[in-house]
C-alpha angles and dihedrals in degrees: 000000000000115000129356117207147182153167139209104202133050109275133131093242133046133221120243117250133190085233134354113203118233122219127206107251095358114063131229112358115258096003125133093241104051122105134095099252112061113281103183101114100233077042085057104045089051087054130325093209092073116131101250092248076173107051086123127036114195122182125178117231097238087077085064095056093047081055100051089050088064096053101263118121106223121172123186112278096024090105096057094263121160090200129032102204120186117198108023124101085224083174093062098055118108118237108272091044112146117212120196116217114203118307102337126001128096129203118188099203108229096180170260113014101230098218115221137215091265087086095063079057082049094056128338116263095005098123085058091068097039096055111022119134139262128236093275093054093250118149109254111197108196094169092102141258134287124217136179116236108251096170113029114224141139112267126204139199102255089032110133121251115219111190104207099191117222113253115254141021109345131230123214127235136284149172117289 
């Protein structure tokens, strides 16, 4: 990991932390996001029962420097992420993957942040370089990947990241 961040106010970007703490079922303590039941406001207004599929946001730098090389400055935490990985393919991972954060937190990833309009109010023209499509036309969301806390723990910049893959065939990402 690289940075860890958090807010606990509604607001597009988060500040960086020296550690955030996981909780088991809710997601990063005192941020916005964090509950059992779904917390994104258009989320909220659908129905506010919802599981929260999005109590943690993890991007992987790389994305950042893909960003940069088209002209758009994009710092961790900037994008609304909660974890700034390096070195993982965090888009590659199937649904079910468990990713240990430092000494004691788990994460099992549930999917494909869907990037919303508020990016373009970010910064002009971003959303168009976070969800774009393949050859093929399909649909290809860069903006990270979203998880639900399933072993609390604090979690550092410089705190090892270990991906325990889920047994089984493996299903590739969605939207969630």
């Amino acid at each position: 990991m690289t940075v860890v961040s958090s807010n606990e106010k509604y607001s597009f970007t988060k500040p960086n932390r020296p550690s955030v703490t996981l909780l088991a079922g809710l997601g990063v303590e005192g941020d916005v996001h964090a509950g059992a039941t779904v917390k994104h406001r258009s989320r909220v207004a659908q129905d506010p029962t919802q599981p929260n599929l999005r109590q943690v946001h993890l991007i992987h730098e790389e994305l950042f420097g893909e960003l940069r090389a088209a002209g758009f400055e994009v710092a961790p935490g900037d994008l609304g992420e909660n974890v700034t990985t390096s070195g993982v393919d965090l888009l590659a991972l199937p649904i079910g993957t468990l990713l240990h954060l430092g000494d004691e937190a788990v994460v099992e990833v549930t999917g494909l942040r869907n990037p919303c309009l508020q990016i373009d109010n970010f910064q002009d023209g971003l959303l168009k370089r976070v969800v774009g499509r393949d050859e093929a036309g399909r649909i290809v969301r860069k903006a990270g990947i979203m998880g639900t806390v399933t072993v609390g723990g604090v979690v550092r910049p410089g705190d090892p990241i270990e991906v325990e893959l889920p047994v089984g065939p493996h299903r590739a990402l969605e939207r969630v």
